[in-house]
C-alpha positions as CSV (number, residue, x, y, z in Angstrom):
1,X,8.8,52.1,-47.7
2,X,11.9,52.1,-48.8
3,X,13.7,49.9,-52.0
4,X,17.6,48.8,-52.0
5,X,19.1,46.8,-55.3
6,X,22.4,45.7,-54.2
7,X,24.9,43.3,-56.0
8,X,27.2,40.6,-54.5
9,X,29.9,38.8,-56.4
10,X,31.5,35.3,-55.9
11,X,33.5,33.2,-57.5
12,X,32.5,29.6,-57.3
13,X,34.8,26.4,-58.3
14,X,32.2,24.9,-60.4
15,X,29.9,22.0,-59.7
16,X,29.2,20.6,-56.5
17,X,29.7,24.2,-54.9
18,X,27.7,25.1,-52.1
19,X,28.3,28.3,-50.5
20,X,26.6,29.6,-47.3
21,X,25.9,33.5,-48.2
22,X,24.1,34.5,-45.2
23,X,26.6,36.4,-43.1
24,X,27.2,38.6,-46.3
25,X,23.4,39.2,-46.9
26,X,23.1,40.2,-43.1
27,X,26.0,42.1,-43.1
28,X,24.1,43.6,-46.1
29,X,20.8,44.2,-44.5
30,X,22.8,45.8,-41.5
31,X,24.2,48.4,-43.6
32,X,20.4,49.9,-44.7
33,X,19.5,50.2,-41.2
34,X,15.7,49.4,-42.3
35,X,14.0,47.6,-39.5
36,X,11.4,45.2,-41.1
37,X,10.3,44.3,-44.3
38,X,11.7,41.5,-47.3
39,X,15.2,40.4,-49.0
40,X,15.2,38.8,-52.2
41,X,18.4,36.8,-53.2
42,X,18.6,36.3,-57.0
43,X,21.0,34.5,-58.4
44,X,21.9,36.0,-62.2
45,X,22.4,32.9,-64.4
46,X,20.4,29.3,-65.8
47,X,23.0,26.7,-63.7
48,X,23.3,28.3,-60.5
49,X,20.2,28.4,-57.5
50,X,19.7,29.9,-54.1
51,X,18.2,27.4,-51.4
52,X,18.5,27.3,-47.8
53,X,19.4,24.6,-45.2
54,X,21.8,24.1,-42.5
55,X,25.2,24.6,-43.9
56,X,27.1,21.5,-41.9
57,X,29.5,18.9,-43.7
58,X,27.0,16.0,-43.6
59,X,24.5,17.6,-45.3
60,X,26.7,19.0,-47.5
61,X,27.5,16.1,-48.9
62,X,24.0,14.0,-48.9
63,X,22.9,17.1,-51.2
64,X,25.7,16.8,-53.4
65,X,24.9,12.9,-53.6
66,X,21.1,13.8,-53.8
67,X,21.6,16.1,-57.0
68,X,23.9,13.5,-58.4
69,X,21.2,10.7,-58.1
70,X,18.5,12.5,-59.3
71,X,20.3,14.2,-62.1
72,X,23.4,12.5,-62.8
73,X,26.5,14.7,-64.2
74,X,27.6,11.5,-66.5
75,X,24.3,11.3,-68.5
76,X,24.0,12.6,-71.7
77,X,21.0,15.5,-72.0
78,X,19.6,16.8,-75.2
79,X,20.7,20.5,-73.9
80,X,24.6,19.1,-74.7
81,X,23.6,18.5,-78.4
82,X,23.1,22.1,-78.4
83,X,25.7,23.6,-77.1
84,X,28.5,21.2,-76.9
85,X,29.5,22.3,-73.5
86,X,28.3,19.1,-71.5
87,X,26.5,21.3,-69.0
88,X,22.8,20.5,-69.5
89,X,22.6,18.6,-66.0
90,X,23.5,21.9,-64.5
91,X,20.4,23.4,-66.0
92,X,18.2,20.6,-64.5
93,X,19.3,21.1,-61.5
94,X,19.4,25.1,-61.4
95,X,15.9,24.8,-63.0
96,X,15.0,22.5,-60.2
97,X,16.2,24.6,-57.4
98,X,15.6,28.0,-58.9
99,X,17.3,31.3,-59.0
100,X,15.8,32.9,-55.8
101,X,14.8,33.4,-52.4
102,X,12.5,36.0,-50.2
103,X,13.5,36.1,-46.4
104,X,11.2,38.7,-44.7
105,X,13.3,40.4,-41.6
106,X,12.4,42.3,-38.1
107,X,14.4,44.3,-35.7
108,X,17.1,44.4,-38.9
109,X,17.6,40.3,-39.0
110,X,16.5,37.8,-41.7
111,X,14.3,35.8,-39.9
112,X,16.1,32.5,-40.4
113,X,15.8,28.9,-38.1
114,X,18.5,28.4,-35.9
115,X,20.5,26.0,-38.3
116,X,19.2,27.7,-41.5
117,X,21.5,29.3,-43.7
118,X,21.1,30.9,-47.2
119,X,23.5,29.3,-50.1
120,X,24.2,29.4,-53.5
121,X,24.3,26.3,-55.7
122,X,26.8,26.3,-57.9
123,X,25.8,23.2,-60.7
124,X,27.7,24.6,-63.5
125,X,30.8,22.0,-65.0
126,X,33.7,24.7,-64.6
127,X,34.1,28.0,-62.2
128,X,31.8,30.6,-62.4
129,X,32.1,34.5,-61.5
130,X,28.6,34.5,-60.2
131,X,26.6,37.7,-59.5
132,X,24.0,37.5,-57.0
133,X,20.9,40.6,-57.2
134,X,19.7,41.3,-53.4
135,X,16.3,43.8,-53.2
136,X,15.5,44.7,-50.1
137,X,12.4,45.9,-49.5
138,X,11.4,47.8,-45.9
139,X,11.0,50.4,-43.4
């Protein structure tokens, strides 16, 4: 059993940013050579999350509008007292999502749906340099 901590960096336009990762965490996993086992994705940071889903323009935006109706960016959150920055929707909604995601893999692929993607939520009000923790755990 082998363990691999690996690092990715992206640099996100600030809230709603959705990016699909996948290709670079498969590109990722391709370079251990390992065969089967797990691959966390960990997102470093309390307004950012890693989700999954398929990565098309529709749903793009119904997610965008779903995270805007449930948590609206315009309301005024007790976090914002704090801190003055105006961001304390973007910790709802990181909070509600959450930092990270375990994909097992076989024969060296994430086992993923056909129309499944891995992406990062970006939620926070200005661009972010976002660092994203992959373990990957196998044989």
């Amino acid at each position: 059993m082998k363990i691999i901590n690996e690092r990715i960096r992206i640099s996100t336009q600030g809230n709603p940013d959705l990016i699909d990762i996948t290709s670079c965490l498969s590109r990722l996993l391709a370079s251990t050579r390992l065969k089967k086992g797990n691959l966390t994705v960990f997102v470093v940071g309390s307004t950012a999350a890693i989700t999954t889903f398929e990565y098309e323009r529709g749903l793009i935006k119904d997610l965008q509008g779903i995270y805007e109706k449930l948590i609206p960016s315009q309301r005024h959150y007790h976090h914002d007292d704090t801190w003055q920055d105006a961001n304390g929707f973007s910790h709802l909604r990181a909070a509600l999502q959450g930092p990270s995601l375990t994909i097992p893999f076989e024969d060296g692929r994430l086992i993923l749906g056909t129309w499944q993607q891995v992406v990062l939520a970006e939620f926070d009000n200005r661009p972010r340099n976002r660092q994203i923790v992959v373990q990957i755990i196998g044989e």
